[in-house]
N, C-alpha and C positions, 0 to 999 in steps of 0.2 A: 847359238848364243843369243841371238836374235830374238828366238822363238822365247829363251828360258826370261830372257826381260820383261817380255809383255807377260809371259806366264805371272811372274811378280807382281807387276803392276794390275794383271788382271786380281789374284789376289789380294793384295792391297785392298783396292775398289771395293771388292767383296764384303773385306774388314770393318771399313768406313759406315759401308752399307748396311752391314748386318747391327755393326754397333749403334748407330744413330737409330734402327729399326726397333732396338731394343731398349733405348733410350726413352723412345716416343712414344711404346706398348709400358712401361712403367709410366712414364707420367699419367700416358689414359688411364691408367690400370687407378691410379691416385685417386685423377679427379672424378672416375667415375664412382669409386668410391663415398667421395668427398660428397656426389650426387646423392648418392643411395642413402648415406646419413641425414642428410637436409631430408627428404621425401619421406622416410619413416617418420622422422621429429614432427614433419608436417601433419603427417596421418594421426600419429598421437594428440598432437595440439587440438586437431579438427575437430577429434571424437570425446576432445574432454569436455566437462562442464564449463561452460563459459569463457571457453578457449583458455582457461588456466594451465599454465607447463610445471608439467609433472616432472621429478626429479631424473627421469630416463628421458625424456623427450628432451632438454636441457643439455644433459651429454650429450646427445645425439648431436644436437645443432652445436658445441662445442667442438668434439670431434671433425664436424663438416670444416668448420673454422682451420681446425692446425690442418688438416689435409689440406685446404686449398691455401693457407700458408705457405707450405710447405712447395707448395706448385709454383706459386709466386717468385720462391727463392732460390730454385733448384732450375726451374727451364723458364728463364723469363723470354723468350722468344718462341713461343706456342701461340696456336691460334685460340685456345680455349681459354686465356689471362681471362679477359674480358667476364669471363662465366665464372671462373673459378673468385676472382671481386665481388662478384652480384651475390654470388654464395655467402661470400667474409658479412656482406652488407645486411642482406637476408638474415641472415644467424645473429648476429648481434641485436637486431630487429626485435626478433622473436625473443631474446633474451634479457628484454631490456636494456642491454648496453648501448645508448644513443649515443654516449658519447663518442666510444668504440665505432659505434656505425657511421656516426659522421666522420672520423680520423681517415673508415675505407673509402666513403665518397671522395675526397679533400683527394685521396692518395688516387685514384682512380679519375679523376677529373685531371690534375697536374700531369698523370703520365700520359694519360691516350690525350688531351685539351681538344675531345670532342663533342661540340653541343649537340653532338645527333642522338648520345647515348641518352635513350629518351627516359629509359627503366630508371639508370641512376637518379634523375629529376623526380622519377616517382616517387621512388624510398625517401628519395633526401625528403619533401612534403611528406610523407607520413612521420619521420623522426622530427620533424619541427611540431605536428602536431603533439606526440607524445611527450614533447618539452613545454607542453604547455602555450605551443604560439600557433592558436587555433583558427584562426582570420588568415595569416601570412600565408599558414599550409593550406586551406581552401583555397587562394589565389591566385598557389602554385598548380593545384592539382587543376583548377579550369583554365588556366595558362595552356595547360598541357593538351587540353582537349580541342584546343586551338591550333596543334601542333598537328602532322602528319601521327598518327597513332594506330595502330591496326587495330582491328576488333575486341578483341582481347585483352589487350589491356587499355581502351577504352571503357570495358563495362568493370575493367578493374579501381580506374577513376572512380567512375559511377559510384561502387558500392564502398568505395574510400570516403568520398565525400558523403553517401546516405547515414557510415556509422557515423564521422564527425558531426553531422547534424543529429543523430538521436541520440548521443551524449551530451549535447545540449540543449536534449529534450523538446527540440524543432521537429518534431514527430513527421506533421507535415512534410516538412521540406523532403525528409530523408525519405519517407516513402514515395516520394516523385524521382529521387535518384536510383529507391531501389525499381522502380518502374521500369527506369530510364537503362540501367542494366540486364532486366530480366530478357528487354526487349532485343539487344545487341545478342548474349549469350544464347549459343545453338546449342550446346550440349542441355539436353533434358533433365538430368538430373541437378544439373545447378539452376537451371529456370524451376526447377521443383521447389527447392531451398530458396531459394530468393521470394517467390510467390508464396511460398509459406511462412513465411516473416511480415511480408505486407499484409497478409490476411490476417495472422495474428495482430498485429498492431493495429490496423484499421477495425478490428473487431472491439480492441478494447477502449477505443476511443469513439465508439458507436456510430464510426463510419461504417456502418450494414452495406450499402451499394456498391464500395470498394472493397469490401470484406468478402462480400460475394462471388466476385468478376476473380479475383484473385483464387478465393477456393475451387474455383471453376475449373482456372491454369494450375491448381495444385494438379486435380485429379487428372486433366488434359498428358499432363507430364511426369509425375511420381512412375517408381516403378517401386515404392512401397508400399505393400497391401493394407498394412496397419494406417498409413499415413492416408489411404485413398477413401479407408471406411471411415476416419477421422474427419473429415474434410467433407466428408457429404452429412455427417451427422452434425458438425458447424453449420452447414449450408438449412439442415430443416430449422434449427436453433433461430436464424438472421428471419428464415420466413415466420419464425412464431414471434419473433421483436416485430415484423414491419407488417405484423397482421394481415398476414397472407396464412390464413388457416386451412383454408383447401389444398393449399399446395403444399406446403406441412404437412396434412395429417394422410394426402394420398401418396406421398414421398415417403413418408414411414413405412405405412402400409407396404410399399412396395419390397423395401427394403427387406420389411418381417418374414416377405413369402422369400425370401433371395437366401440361400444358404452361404453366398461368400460372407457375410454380415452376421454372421455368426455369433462371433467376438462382442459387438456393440447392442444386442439384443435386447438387453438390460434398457439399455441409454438407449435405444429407439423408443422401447416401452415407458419409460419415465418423460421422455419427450409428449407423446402420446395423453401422459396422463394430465402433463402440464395443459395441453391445448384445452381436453376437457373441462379442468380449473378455468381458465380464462372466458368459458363459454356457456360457465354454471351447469355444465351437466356434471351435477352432484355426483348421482350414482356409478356412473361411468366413472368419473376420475378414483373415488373411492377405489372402485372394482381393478383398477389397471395400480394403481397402489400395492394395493392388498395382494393381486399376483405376484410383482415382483420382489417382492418377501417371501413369499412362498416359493417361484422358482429360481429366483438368482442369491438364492442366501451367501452373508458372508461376502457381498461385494459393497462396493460405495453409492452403489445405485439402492441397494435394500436398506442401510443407510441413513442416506437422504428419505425414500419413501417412508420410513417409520418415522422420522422426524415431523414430514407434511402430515403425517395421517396422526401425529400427534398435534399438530396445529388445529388442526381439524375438530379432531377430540375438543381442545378445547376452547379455539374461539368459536367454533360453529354452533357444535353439540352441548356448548357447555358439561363436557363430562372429563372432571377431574381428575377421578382413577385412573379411568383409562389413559388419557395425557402421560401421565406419569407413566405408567409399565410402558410407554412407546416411549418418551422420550430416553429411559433408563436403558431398553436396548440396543440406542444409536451406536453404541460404543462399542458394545460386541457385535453388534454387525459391520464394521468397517472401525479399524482401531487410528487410522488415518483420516478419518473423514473429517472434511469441512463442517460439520453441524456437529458436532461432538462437544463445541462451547457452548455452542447457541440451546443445545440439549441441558445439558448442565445450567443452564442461565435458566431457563424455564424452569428446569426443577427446583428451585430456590424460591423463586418467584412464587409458584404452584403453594411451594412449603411453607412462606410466607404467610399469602392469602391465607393459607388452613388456617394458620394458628392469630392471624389479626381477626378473620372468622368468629373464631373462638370466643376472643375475648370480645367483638362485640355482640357476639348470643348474647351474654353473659351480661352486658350495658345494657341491653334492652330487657332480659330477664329480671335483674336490679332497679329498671324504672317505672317497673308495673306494679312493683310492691314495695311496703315498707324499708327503706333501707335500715330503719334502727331496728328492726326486727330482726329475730336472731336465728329464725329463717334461711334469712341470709347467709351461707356461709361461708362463700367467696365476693369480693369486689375489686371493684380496679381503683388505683389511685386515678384519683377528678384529673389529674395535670396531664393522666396518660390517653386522655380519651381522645381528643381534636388530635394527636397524632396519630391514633389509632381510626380515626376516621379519613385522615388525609392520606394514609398509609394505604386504605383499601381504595380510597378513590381513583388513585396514581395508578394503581396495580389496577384495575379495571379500565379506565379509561389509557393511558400511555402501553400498557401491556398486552392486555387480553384486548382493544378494542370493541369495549363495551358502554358506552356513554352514559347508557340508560342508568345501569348500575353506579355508575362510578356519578350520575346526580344526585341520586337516594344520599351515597353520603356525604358529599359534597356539600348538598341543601342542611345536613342534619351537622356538617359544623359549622357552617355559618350562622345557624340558630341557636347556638350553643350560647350561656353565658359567660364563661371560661376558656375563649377562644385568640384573646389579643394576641398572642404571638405568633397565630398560624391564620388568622382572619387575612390579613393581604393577601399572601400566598393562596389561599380557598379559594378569593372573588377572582384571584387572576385565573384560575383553573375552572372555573365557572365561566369566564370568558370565552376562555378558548373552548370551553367543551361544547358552547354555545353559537362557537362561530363555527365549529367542525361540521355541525348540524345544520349549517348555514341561514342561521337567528341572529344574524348581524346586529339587529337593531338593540335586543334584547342583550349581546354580547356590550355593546355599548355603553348600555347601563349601569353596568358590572365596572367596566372600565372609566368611565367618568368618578364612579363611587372610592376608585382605588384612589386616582390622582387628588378628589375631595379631603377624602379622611387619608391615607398614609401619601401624602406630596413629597414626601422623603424617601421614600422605598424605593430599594432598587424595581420593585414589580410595576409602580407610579411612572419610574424612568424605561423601563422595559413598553409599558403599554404607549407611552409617548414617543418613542423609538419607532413602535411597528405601526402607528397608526395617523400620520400627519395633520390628520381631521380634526383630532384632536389638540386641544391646549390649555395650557398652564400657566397661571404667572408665577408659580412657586416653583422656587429654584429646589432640584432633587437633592439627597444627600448627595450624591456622585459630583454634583454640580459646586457643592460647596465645598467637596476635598477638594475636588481638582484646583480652586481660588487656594483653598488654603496653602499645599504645594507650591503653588504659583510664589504666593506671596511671604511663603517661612522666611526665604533668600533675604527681600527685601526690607520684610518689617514682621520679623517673629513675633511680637504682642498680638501683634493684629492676626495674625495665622492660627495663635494660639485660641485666640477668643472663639476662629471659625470652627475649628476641630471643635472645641467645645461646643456650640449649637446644635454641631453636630450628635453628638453623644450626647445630649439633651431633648433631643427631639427626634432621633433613630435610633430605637435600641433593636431593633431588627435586621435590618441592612448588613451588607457587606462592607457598606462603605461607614456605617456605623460602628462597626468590628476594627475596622485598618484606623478609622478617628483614634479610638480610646487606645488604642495597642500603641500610637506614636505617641500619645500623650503621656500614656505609661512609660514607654522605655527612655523617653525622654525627661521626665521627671528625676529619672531614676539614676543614667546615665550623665543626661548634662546638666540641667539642674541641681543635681542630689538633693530632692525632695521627696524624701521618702514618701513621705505621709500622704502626700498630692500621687506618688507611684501606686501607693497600695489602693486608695479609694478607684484608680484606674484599671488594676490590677481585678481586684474584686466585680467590678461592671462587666467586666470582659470572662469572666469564671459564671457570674449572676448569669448574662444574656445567651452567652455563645459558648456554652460548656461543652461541647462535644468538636469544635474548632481545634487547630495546629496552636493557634494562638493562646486559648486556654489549659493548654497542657504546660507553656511555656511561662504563662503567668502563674501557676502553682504552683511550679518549681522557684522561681522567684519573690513570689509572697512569704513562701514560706522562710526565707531568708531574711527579709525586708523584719517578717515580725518577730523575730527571734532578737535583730539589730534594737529592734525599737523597745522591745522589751530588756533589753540591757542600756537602754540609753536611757531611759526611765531607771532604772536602779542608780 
């Protein structure tokens, strides 16, 4: 009887045993789950563009959420609560729900009320960030670093406060955090990633020396092939910025003979051909051009080379054709390429020149012989010349970097008779074509002459702007709108008189343009003076016809005169 008691009770025991056994393999069984969810969502997040969450990465970390819910409310006396919160906190995180996220902190602070729990402190400082309270969260998170914190999630700190800083464009600062990270973090592959973000970043704010030292630690620690031939091919780039060309061009060199470097062949070679540009070996760089069109067709590197060797064609060589057939196959050789505008932009250019070309054959052909002669069979209208001369000057000198050329016509319309509307504009392009060639004295000339005869032009206020040596007592158009604005507020008559001066004395200007266009809409609108609208109306169609402003005055005039001719009836 004895015996069959304990028997029971030994059963019993067993029951208790195996039940609470089975209780406890379910709940792991949950949160391990709960785990697996969050660490997938994480992997997708990692791998996507710009860390943006994909609509599957999203459930994931929703699912992690009701799982460790569900842990929460089912066995609150487990040792893994703690984890299975950091999860709730984490997932909300990631999914934007801060509000949500702080409700888990709040609830998870009240239940354990212990300040050791150091992780919660962390998250709660990044959800203050993402609300917008960018100061209080950096405060918190170097609070933190003050605190006992293990490795790990010190360099998590680090690279928390690196991003808040380069969302605020403290470039700086943040690549001293991400430093300050890479140097804590042992695992290789995240000092890879971390080093490859300072190097990017330092590279494009033409910190070379840190850009450097960083590509260095890339290659030191990458275990990606792609990422290791990337990173030394940065590294010859920094040495052809900080003109170190020996060690560039024998860093290539090395590279070329190296069969792992395969992939980059192209872009060692285009590097290569770059150094040669920089160092006037004409031939050479041609010849490393010209190869990689031949052998790497159809990439971005063949590309860019047709485009250089279009540059070539035509600011070196002067030869136009040929420009053109290179610049035309930028396109079909890389349909992605960076230069594919800039190709496009030239040919325009190119096509331009041709045909302002034309017509001044054509102006000189016309002033060698009789114009009433009937010889003669084509001529340009007199009004279209001086822009037809300022046209090719612009495009030789601003485009093709050709000065010589872009003075031939430069000189031939400031000697023009027929040139008042574009004579400012010429002498200040004479100026500068003058100072480019470093003829300061003679640029001066030019610029004295502007502020003498046009002291109202914007070009007048332009050369007094760039050149303090100079001076003026005549106040610019610019000078007298600005009074006039000043003073409409105060004493409209008197504003009114300024605008007027204005547009009496600058019919060229910008600010000549903005005078008559408020006189006009003002006439017209508050005053209702028509008559005073339309003679504004028309100055501004007369002067600046090809202007926003003039388009808007002839839709307006034309109404004005339709009024006035019924008000006369």
């Amino acid at each position: 009887m004895v015996y069959f008691r304990l028997y029971i009770q030994h059963v019993l025991i067993m029951i208790v045993l195996l039940s609470s056994c089975a209780s406890f393999s379910a709940y792991f069984n949950t949160f391990y789950n709960a785990k697996e969810q969050f660490n997938k969502a994480e992997l997708l997040r990692k791998k996507s563009e710009n860390n943006k969450l994909s609509k599957t990465a999203a459930d994931l970390y929703k699912s992690s959420i009701e799982k460790s819910k569900f842990i929460l409310s089912e066995y609150p006396d487990v040792q893994f609560r703690k984890d299975a919160f950091l999860l709730i906190i984490k997932s909300h995180y990631f999914t934007a729900e801060y509000k949500e996220a702080n409700q888990a902190i709040a609830a998870m602070q009240d239940e354990f009320n212990d300040e050791s729990i150091i992780e919660v402190a962390y998250w709660s400082a990044l959800v203050k960030w993402k609300e917008g309270k960018t100061q209080p969260a950096i405060n918190s998170l170097v609070n933190l670093l003050e605190s006992e914190v293990n490795i790990k999630l010190q360099s998590k700190i680090y690279l928390s406060i690196a991003e808040i800083y380069f969302e605020q464009k403290l470039n700086e600062k943040s690549m001293d955090y991400l430093e300050l990270a890479a140097k804590k973090i042992k695992e290789r592959s995240e000092k890879d990633q971390i080093y490859y973000r300072i190097a990017e970043l330092s590279f494009k704010q033409k910190d070379f020396n840190r850009s450097l030292l960083a590509y260095k630690e890339v290659i030191k620690n990458t275990q990606i092939k792609s990422r290791q031939q990337l990173s030394n091919l940065k590294i010859v780039q920094i040495y052809r910025l900080q003109n170190k060309y020996d060690l560039a061009s024998s860093s290539i060199k090395n590279m070329l003979l190296d069969e792992n470097y395969q992939t980059i062949y192209a872009a060692l070679e285009l590097e290569l051909a770059k150094l040669y540009q920089i160092q006037n070996m004409y031939d050479e760089y041609i010849s490393r051009l010209s190869g990689i069109v031949k052998d790497f067709p159809n990439t971005k590197e063949s590309a860019e080379s047709s485009f250089l060797l279009g540059e070539t064609a035509l600011i070196k060589d002067r030869d136009f054709d040929r420009a053109l057939k290179l610049y035309a196959v930028v396109k079909s050789e890389f349909r992605t390429s960076l230069f594919i505008k800039s190709a496009q932009l030239r040919l325009k250019e190119i096509n331009a020149h041709s045909k302002l070309k034309d017509e001044y054959e054509l102006w000189l052909n016309n002033s060698l012989i009789d114009t009433s002669s009937k010889t003669s069979k084509k001529s340009l209208n007199i009004k279209s010349i001086p822009i037809m001369l300022y046209g090719l000057a612009e495009l030789e000198s601003l485009h093709f970097n050709n000065n010589d050329s872009a003075t031939v016509y430069i000189d031939q319309l400031i000697n023009l008779k027929n040139n008042k509307h574009l004579l400012p504009k010429a002498l200040y392009m004479k100026s500068v074509i003058l100072e480019d060639s470093q003829k300061f004295e003679e640029s001066r000339i030019f610029k004295n002459q502007i502020i003498v005869e046009f002291p109202q032009s914007d070009y007048a206020f332009a050369v007094l702007n760039s050149d303090s040596s100079l001076f003026s007592s005549v106040k610019t158009s610019n000078d007298v709108l600005v009074e006039a604005e000043n003073e409409w507020i105060k004493n409209p008559a008197l504003a009114i008189d300024k605008y007027k001066s204005i547009v009496v004395s600058d019919s060229l200007s910008e600010s000549g343009l903005k005078a008559a266009y408020f006189l006009a809409y003002n006439y017209d609108y508050i005053f209702v003076d028509l008559d005073s609208a339309k003679i504004f109306y028309e100055w501004i169609i007369k002067n600046h016809s090809t202007s926003d402003q003039a388009n808007s005055s002839k839709a307006r005039l034309s109404l004005i005169s339709r009024l006035l001719t019924k008000n006369e009836k």
